[in-house]
LODOGU-152994 format. One record per residue: residue in three letters; residue number from 1; x, y, z of N, C-alpha, C, O in turn. Coordinates in Angstrom, 1 decimal, decimal comma, padded with zeros to 4 digits, always signed. Layout:
BEGIN
<ala NUM <X Y Z> <X Y Z> <X Y Z> <X Y Z>>
...
***
This chain:
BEGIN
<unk 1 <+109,2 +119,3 +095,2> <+109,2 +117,8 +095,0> <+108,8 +117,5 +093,5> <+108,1 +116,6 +093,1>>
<unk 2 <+109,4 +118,5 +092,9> <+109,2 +118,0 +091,1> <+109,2 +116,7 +090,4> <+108,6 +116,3 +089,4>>
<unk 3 <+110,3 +116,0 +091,2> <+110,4 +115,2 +090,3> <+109,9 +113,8 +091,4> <+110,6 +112,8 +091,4>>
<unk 4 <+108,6 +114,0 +092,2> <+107,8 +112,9 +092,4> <+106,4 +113,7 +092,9> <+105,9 +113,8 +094,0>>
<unk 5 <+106,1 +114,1 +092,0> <+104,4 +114,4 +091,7> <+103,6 +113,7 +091,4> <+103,9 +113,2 +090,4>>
<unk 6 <+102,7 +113,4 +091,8> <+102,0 +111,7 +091,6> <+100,8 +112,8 +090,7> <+100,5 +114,0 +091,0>>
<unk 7 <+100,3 +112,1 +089,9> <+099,1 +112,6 +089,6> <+098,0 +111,6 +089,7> <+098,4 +110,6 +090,3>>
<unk 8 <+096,6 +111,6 +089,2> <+095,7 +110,8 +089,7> <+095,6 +109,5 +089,2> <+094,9 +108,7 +089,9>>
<unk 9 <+096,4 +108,8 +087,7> <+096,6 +108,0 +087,7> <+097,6 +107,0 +088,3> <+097,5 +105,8 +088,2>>
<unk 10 <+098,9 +108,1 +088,9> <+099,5 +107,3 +089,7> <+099,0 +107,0 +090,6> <+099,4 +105,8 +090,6>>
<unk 11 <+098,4 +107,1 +091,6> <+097,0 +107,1 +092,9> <+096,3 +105,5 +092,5> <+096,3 +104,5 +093,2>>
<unk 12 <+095,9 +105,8 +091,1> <+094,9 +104,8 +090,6> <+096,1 +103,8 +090,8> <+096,1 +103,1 +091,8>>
<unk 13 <+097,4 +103,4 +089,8> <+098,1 +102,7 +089,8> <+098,4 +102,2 +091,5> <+098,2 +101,0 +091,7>>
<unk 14 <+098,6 +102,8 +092,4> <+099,2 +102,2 +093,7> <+098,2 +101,2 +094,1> <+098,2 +100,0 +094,4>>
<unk 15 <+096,7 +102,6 +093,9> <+095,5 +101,7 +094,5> <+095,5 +100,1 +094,3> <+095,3 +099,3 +095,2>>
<unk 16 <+095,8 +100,0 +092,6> <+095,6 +098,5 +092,6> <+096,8 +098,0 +092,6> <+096,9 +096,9 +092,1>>
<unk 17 <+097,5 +098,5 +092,9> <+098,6 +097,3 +093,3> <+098,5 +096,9 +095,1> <+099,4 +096,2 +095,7>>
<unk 18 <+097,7 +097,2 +095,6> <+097,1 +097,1 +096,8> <+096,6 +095,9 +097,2> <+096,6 +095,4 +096,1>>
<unk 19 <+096,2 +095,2 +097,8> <+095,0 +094,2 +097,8> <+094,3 +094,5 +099,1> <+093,1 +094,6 +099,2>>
<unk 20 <+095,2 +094,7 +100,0> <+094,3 +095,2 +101,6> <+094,7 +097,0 +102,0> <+095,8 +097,5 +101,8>>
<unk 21 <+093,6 +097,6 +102,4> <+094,2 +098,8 +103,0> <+093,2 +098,8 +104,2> <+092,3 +097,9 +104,3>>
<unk 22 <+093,4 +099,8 +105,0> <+092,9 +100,3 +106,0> <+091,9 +101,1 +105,9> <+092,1 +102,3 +105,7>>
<unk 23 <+090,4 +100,6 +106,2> <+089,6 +101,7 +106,1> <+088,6 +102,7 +107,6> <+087,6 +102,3 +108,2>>
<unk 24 <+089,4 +104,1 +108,1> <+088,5 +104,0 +108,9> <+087,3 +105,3 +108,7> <+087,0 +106,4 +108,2>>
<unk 25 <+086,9 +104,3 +109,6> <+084,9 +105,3 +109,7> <+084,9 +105,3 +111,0> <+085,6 +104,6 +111,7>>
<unk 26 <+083,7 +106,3 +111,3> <+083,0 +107,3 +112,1> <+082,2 +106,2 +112,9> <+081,1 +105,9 +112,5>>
<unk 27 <+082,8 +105,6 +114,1> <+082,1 +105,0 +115,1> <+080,8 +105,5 +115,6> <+080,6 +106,6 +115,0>>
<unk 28 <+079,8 +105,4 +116,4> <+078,5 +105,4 +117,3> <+078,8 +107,0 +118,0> <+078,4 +108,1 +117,7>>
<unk 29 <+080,0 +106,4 +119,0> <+080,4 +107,7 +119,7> <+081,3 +108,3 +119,2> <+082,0 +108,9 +120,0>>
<unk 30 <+081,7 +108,4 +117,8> <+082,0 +109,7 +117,3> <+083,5 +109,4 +117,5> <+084,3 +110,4 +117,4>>
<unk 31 <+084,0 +108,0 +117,6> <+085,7 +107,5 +118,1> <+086,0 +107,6 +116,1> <+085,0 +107,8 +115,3>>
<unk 32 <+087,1 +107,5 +115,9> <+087,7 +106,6 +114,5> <+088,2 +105,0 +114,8> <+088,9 +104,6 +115,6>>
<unk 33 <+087,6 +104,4 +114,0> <+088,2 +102,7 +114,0> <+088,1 +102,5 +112,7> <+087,3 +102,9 +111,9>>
<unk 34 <+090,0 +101,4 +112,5> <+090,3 +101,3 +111,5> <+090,1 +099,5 +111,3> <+090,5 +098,7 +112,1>>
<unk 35 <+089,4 +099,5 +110,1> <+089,4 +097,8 +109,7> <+090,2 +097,6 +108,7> <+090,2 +098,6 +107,9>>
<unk 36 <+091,0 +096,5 +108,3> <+091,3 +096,2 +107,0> <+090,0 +095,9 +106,0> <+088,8 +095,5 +106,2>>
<unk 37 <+090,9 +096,3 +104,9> <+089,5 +095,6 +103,6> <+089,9 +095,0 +102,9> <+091,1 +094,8 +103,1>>
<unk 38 <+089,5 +094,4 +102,0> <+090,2 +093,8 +100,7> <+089,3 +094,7 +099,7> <+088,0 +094,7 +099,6>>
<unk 39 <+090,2 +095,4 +098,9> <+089,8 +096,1 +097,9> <+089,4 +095,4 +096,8> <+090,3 +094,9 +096,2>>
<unk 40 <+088,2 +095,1 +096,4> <+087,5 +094,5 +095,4> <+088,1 +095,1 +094,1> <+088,9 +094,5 +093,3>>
<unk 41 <+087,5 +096,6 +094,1> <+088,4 +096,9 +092,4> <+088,5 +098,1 +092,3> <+087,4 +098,6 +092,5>>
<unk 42 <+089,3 +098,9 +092,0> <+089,3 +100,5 +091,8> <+089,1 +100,6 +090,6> <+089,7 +099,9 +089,7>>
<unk 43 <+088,1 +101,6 +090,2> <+087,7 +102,4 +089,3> <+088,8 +103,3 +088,3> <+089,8 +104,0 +088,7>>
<unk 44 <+088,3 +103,1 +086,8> <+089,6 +104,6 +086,5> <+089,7 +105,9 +087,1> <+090,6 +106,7 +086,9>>
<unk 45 <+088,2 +106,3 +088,1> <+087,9 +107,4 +088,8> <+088,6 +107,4 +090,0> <+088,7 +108,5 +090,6>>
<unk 46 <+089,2 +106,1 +090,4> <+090,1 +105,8 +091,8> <+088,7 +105,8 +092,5> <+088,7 +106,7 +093,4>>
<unk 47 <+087,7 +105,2 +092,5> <+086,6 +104,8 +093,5> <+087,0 +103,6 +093,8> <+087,8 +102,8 +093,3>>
<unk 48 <+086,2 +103,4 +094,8> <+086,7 +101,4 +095,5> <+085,4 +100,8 +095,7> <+084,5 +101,4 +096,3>>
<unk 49 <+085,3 +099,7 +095,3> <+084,1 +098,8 +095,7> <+085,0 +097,8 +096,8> <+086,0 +097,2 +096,5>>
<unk 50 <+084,2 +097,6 +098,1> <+084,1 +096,7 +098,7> <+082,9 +096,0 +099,4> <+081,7 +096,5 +099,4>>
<unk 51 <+083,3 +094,7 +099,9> <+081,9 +094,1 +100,4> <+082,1 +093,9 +101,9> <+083,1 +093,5 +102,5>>
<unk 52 <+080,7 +094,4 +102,5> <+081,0 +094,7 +103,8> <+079,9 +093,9 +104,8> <+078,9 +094,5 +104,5>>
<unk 53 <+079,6 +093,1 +105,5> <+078,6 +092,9 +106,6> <+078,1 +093,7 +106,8> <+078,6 +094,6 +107,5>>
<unk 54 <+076,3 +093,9 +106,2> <+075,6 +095,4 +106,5> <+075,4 +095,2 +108,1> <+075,7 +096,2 +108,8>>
<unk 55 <+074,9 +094,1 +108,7> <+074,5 +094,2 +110,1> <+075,8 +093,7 +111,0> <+075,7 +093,0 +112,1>>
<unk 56 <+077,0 +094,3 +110,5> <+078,3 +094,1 +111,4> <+078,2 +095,8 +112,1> <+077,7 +096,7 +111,5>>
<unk 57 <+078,9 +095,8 +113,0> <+079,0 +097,4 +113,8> <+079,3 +098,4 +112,8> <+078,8 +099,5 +112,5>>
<unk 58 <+080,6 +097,4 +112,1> <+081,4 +098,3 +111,1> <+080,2 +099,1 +109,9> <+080,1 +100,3 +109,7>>
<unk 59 <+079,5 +098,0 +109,5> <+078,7 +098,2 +108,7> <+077,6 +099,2 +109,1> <+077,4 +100,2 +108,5>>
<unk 60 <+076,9 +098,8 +110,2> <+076,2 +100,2 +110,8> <+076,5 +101,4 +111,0> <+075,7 +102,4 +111,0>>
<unk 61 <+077,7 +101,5 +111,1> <+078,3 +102,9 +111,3> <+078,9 +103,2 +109,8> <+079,7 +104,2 +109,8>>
<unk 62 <+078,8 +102,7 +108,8> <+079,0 +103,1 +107,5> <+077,8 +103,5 +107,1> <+077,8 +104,6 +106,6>>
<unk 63 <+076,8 +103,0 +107,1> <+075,1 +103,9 +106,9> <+074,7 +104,8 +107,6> <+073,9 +105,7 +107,2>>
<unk 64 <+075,4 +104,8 +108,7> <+075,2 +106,1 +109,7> <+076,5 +107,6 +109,4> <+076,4 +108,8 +109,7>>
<unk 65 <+077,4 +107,0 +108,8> <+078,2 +108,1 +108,9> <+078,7 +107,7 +107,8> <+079,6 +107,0 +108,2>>
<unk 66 <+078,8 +107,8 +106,2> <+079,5 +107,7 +105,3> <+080,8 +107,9 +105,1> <+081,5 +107,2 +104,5>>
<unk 67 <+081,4 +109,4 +105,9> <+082,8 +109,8 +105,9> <+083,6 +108,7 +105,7> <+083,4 +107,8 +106,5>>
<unk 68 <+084,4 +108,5 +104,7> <+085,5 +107,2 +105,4> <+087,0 +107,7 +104,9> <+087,1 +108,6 +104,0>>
<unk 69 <+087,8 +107,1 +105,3> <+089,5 +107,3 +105,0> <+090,3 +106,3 +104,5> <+090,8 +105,8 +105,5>>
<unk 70 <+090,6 +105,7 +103,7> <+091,4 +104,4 +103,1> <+092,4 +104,8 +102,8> <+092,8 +105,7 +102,1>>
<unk 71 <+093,4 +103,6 +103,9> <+095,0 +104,1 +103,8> <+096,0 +102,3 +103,6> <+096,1 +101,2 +104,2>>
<unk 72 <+096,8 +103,1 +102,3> <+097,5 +101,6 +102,1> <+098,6 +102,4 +102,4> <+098,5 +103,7 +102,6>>
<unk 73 <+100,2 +101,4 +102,6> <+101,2 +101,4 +102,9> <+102,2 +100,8 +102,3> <+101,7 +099,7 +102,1>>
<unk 74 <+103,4 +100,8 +101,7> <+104,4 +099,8 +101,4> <+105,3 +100,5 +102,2> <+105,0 +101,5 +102,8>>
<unk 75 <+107,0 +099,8 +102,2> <+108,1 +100,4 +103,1> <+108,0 +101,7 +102,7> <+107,8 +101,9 +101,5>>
<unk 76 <+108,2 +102,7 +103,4> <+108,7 +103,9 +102,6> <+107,8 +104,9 +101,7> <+108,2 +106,0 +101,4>>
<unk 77 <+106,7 +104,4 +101,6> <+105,4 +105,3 +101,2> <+103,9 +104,8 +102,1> <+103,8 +103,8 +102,8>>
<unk 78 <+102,9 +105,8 +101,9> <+101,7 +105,9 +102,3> <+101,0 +106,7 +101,6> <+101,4 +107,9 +101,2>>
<unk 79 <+099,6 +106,1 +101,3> <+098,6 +106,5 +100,7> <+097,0 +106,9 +101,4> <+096,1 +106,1 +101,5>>
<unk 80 <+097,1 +108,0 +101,9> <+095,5 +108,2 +102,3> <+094,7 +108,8 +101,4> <+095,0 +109,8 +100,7>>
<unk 81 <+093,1 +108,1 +101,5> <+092,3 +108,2 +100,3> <+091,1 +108,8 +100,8> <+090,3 +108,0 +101,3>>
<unk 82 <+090,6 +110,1 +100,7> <+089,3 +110,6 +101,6> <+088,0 +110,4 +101,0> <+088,2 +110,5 +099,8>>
<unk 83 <+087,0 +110,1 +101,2> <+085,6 +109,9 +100,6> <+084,7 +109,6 +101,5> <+084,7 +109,4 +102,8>>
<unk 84 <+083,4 +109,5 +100,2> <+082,3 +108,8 +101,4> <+081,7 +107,7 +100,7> <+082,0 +107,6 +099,5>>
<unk 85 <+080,9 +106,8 +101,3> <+080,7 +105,7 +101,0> <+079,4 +105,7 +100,7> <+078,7 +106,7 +100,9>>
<unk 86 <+078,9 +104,5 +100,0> <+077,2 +104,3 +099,6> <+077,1 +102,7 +099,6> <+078,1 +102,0 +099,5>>
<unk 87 <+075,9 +102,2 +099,8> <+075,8 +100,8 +099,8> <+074,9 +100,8 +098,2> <+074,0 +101,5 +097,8>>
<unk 88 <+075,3 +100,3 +097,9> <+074,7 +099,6 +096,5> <+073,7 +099,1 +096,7> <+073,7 +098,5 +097,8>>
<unk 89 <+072,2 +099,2 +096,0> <+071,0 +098,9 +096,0> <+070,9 +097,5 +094,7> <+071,7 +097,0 +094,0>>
<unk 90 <+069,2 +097,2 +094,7> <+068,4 +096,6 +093,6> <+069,3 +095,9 +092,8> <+069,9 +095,0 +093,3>>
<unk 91 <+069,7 +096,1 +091,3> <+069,7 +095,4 +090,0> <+071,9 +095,7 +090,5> <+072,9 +094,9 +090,5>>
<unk 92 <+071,7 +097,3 +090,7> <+073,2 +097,6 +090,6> <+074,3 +096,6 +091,7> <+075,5 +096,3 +091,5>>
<unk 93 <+073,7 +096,3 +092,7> <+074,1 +095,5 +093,9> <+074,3 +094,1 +093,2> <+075,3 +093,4 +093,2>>
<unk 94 <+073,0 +093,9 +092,6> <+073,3 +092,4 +091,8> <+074,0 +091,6 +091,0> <+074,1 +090,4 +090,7>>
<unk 95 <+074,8 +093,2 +090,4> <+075,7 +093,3 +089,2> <+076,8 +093,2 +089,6> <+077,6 +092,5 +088,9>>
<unk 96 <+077,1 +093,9 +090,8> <+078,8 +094,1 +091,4> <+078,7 +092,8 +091,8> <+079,7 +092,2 +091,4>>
<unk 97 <+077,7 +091,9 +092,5> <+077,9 +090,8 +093,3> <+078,7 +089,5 +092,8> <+079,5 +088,7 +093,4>>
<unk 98 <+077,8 +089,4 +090,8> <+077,9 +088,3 +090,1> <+079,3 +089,4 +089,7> <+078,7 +089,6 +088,6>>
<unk 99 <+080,2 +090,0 +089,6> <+081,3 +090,3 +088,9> <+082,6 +090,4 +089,8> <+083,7 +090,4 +089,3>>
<unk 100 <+082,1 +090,6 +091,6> <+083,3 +090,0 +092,2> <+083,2 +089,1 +092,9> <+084,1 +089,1 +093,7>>
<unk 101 <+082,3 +088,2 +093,0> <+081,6 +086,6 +094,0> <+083,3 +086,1 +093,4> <+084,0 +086,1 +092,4>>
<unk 102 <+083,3 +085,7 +094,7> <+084,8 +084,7 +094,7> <+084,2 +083,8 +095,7> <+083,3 +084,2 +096,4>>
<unk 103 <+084,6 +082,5 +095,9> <+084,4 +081,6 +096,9> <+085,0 +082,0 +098,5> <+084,4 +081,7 +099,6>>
<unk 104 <+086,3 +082,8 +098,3> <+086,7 +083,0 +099,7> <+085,3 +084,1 +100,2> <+085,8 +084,6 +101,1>>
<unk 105 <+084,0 +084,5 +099,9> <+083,3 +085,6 +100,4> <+082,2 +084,3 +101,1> <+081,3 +084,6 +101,9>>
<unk 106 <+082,5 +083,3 +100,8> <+081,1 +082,4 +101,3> <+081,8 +081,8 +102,8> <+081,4 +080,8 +103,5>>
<unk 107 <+082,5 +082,3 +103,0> <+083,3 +082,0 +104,6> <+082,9 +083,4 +105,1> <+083,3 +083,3 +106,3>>
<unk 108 <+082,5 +084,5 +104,9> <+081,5 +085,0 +105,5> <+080,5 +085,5 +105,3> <+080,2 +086,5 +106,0>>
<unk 109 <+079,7 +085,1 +104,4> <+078,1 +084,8 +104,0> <+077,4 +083,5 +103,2> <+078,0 +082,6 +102,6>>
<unk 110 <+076,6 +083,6 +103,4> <+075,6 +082,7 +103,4> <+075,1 +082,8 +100,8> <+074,0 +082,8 +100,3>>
<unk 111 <+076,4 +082,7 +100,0> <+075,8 +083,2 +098,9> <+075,7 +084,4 +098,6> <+075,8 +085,4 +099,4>>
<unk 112 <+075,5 +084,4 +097,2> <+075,2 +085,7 +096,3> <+074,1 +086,5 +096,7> <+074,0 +087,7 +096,5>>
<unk 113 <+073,1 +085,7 +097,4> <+071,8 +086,1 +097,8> <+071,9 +086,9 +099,1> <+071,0 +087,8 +099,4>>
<unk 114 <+072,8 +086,6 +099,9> <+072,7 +086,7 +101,5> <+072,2 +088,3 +101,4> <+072,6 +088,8 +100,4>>
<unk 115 <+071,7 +089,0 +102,1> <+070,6 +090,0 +102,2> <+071,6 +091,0 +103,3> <+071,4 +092,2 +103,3>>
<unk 116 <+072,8 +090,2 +104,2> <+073,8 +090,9 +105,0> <+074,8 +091,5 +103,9> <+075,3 +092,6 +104,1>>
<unk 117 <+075,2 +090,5 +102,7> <+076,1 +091,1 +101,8> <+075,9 +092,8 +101,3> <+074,9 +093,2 +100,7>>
<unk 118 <+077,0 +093,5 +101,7> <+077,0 +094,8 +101,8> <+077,9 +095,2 +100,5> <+079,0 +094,8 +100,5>>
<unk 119 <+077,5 +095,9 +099,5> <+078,5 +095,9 +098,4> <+078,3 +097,2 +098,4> <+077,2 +097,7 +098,1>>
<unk 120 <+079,5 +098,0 +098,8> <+080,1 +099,7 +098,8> <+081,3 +100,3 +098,1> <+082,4 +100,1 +097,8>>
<unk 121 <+080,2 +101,2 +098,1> <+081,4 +102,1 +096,9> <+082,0 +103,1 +097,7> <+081,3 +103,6 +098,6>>
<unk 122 <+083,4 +103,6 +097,5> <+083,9 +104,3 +098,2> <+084,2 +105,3 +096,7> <+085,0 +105,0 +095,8>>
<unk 123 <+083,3 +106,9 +097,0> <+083,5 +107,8 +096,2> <+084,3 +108,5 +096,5> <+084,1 +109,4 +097,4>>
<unk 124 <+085,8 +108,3 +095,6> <+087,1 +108,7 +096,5> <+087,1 +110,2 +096,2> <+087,0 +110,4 +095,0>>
<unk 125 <+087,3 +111,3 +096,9> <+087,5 +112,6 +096,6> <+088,6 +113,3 +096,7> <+088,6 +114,6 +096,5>>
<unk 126 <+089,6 +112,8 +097,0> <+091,0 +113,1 +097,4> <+091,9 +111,9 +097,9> <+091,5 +110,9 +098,6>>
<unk 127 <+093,1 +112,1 +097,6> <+094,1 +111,5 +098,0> <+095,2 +112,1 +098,3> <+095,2 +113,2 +097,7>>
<unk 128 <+096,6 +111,9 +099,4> <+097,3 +112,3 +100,0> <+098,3 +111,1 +099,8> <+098,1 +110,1 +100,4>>
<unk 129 <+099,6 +111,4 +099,0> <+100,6 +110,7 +098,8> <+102,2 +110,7 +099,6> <+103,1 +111,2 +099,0>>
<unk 130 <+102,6 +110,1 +101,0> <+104,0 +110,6 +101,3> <+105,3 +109,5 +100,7> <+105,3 +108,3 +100,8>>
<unk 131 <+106,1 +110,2 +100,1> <+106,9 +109,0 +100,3> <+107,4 +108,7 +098,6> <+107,3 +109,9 +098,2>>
<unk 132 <+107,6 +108,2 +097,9> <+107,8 +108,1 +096,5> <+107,5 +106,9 +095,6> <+107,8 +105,7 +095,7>>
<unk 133 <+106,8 +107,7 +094,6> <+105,9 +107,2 +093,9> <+106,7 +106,4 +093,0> <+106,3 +106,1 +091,9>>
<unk 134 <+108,0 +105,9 +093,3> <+108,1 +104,7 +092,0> <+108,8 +103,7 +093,3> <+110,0 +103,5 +093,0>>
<unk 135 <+108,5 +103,1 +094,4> <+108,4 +101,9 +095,1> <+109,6 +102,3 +095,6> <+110,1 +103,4 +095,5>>
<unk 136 <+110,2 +101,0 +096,6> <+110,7 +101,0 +097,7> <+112,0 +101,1 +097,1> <+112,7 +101,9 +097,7>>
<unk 137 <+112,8 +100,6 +095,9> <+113,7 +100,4 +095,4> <+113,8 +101,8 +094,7> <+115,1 +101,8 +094,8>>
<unk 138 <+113,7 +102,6 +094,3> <+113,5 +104,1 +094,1> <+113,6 +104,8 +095,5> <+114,5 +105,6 +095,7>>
<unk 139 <+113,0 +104,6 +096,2> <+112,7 +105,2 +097,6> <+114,5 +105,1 +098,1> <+115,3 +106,0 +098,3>>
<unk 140 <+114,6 +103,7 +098,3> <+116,3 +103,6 +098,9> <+117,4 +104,3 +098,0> <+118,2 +105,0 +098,6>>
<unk 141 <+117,5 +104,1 +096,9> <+118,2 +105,1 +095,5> <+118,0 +106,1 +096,4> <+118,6 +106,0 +097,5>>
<unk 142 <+117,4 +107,0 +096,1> <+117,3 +108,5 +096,7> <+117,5 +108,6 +097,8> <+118,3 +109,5 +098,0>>
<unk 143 <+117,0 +108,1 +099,0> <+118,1 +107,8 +100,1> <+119,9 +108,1 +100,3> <+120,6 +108,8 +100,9>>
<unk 144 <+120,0 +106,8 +099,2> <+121,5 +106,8 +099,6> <+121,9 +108,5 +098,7> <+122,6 +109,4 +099,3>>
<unk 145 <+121,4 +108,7 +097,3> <+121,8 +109,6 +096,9> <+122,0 +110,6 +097,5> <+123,1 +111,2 +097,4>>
<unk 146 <+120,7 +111,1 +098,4> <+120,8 +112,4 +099,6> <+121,9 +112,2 +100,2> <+122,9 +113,0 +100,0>>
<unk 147 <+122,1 +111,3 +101,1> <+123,1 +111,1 +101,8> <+124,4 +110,8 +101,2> <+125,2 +110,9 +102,1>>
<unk 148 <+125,0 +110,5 +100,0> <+126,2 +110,6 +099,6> <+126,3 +112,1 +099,1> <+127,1 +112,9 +099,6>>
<unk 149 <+125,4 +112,5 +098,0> <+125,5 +114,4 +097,6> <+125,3 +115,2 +098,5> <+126,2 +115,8 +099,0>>
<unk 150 <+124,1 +115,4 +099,1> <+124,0 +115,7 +099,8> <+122,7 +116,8 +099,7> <+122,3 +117,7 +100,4>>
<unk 151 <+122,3 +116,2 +098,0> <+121,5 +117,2 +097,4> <+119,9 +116,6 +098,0> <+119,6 +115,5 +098,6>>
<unk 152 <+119,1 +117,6 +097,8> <+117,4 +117,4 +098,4> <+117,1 +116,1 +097,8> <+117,6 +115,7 +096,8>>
<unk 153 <+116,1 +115,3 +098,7> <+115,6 +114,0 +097,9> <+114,4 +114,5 +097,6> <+113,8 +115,5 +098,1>>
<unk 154 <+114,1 +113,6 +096,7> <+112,8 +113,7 +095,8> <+111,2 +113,2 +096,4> <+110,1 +113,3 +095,9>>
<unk 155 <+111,7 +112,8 +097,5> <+110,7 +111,9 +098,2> <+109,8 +113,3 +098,7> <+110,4 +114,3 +098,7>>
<unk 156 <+108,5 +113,2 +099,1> <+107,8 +114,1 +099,9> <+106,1 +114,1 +099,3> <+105,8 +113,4 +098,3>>
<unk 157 <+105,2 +114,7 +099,9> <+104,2 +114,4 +100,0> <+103,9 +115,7 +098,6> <+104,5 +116,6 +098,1>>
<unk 158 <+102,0 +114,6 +098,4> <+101,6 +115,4 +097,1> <+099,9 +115,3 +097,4> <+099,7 +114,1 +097,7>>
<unk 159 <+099,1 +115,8 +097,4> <+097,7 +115,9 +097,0> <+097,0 +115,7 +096,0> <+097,0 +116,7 +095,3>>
<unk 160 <+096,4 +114,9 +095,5> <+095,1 +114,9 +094,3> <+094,0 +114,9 +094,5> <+093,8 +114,1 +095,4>>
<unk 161 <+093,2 +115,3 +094,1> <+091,6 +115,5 +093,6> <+091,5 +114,1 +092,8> <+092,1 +113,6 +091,9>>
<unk 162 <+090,5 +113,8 +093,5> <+090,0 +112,1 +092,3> <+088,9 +112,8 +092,2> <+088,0 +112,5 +091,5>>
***
């Protein structure tokens, strides 16, 4: 698959072109459940901050079990992102809050202050790319190309280390 090797800034590039993915964690009894998120902001490290309901289930079982998996999609590609998570403390919590506070977040909390506002970092340690890294319109190109030549497509899965 030479000629669609994603490396880790391509990873970074999809990440933000993303706005919601799928994040799942390690339930009570040990099940997987997937929530959507809205990705706050990826890092040039490909880390993710999001804000979460500390005293929602979701949120308990992210202090309880860090592991998590973040998976975006467009037609024709998929992105899964392995890591583990941390909740932001003290001054540093304070900092992420006043730098992504948007009004749509006060439809579910109470303010910048609310004490439930959960602000998490997702320390991404790998990624898993299927599908091809220059969009759907690339993806169908090589499509039809395979099937008119008849030569291998370019499309196929790749691994990175963030």
């Amino acid at each position: 698959m030479a000629d669609n090797d994603v490396t880790k800034s391509d990873i970074i590039e999809i990440m933000r072109g993303k706005s919601i993915g799928m994040l799942t964690t390690v339930g009570d009894d040990g099940g997987l459940y997937s929530h959507p998120m809205d990705t706050q902001e990826v890092t040039d490290d490909g880390d993710v901050y999001f804000v979460v309901g500390k005293d929602s289930e979701q949120g308990a079982w992210l202090q309880n079990t860090p592991q998590v998996n973040m998976a975006y999609s467009d037609a024709g590609s998929w992105l899964s992102v392995a890591g583990t998570v941390r909740f932001l403390e003290g001054e540093e919590r304070s900092a992420k809050i006043e730098q992504l506070w948007d009004d749509s977040m006060s439809s579910y909390f109470d303010g910048r202050d609310d004490p439930n506002l959960g602000v998490m970092l997702l320390d991404s340690e790998s990624a898993q790319f299927w599908g091809h890294k220059d969009g759907r319109a690339a993806a169908l190109f090589d499509l039809v190309r395979t099937r008119v030549t008849g030569q291998e497509s370019t499309d196929g899965t790749s691994t990175v280390e963030l």
